[in-house]
N, C-alpha and C positions, 0 to 999 in steps of 0.2 A: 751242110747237109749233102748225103750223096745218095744215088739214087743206085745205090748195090747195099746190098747185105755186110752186116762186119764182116764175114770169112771172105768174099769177092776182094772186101778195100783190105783186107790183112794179107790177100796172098799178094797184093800187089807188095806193101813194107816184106813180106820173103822174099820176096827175089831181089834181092840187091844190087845186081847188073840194071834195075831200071829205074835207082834213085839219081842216076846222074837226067834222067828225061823229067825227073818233077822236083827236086829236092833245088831250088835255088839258090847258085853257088855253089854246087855241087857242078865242076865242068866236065869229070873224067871219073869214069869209075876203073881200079887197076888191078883191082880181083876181089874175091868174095871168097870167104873160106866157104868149104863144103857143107860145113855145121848151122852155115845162117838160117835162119834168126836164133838159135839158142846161144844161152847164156854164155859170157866169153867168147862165142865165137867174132869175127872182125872182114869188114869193107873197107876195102883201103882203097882212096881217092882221090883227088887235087881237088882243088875249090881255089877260087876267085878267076878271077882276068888272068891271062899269059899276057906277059910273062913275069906277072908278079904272083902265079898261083903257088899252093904250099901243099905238098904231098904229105896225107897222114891217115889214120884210121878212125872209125867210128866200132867203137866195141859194145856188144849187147850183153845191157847189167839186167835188164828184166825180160823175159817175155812169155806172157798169156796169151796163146792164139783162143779166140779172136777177138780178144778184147784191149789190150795194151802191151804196147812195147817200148820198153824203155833204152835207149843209149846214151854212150859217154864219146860226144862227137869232139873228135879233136882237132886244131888245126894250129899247132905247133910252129912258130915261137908264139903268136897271139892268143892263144890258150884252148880252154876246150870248154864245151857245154853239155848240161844235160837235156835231152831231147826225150821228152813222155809222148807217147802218140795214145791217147787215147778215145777206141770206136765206142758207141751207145748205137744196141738198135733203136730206130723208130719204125712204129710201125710194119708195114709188110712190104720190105725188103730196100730201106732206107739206113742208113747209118748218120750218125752225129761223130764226126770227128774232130776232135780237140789235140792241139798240137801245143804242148808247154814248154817252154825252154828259158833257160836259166845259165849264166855264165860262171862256169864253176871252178876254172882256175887260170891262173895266166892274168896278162894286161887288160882284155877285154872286160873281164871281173871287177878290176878297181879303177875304169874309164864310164863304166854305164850312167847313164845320162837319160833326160826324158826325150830326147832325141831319137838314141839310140831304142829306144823302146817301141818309141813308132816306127823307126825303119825296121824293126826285128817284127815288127807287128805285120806291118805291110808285105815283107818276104814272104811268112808265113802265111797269111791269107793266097799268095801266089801262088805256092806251095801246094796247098789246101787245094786250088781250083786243077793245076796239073795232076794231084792225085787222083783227082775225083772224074776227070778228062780219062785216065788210064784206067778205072774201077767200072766205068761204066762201059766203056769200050770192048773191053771185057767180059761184061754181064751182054751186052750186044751179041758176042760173040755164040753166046751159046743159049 
């Protein structure tokens, strides 16, 4: 739960320039088409540890401001994921956000493990609190 309105925690997923501060794993963000968040448009990043990190893009296949945004996040040769983000309001001026991710092509797809499900679970939760860090900080703000 966050304590901003969906359109506060959605304008945060627009700007793209500030998933490398929440998005775990995400170390470098290395530009942002000008079209973000609409469809097709692309964030292109590195993710992991240097200097084992791998530069690639995250492309947006769905998005309903302010309620879900869906991407095809890649991170090439280990493969790529689908990433659903989606807000529910609660309330007056809470949001519920659900973050779903699923390994959609590549090695990572045919290694998943219940392992790997808790660490994916755990990032996300992490994930989750950095959004919610920068949504309300925001709603602070004004």
């Amino acid at each position: 739960m966050i304590d901003a309105s969906p359109q506060q925690v959605f304008d945060v997923l627009a700007d793209g320039w500030t998933y490398s501060d929440w998005v775990v794993g995400t170390a470098h963000v290395r530009d942002v088409d000008d079209a973000w968040p609409r469809v097709g448009s692309q964030l292109h990043h590195r993710a992991g540890p240097w200097p084992f990190s791998l530069q690639d893009a995250s492309t947006v296949l769905l998005s309903e401001p302010p309620h879900r945004l869906v991407l095809r996040a890649g991170l090439w040769p280990a493969g790529e994921a689908i990433v659903t983000f989606t807000l529910d309001p609660v309330g007056d001026g809470a949001t519920r956000v659900r973050i779903g991710e699923d390994f959609a092509a590549g090695p990572l797809r045919w290694i998943r493990t219940k392992l790997n499900d808790v660490v994916l679970h755990l990032r996300n939760r992490e994930t989750l609190n950095r959004l919610s860090d920068i949504a309300t900080r925001q709603t602070d703000k004004r």
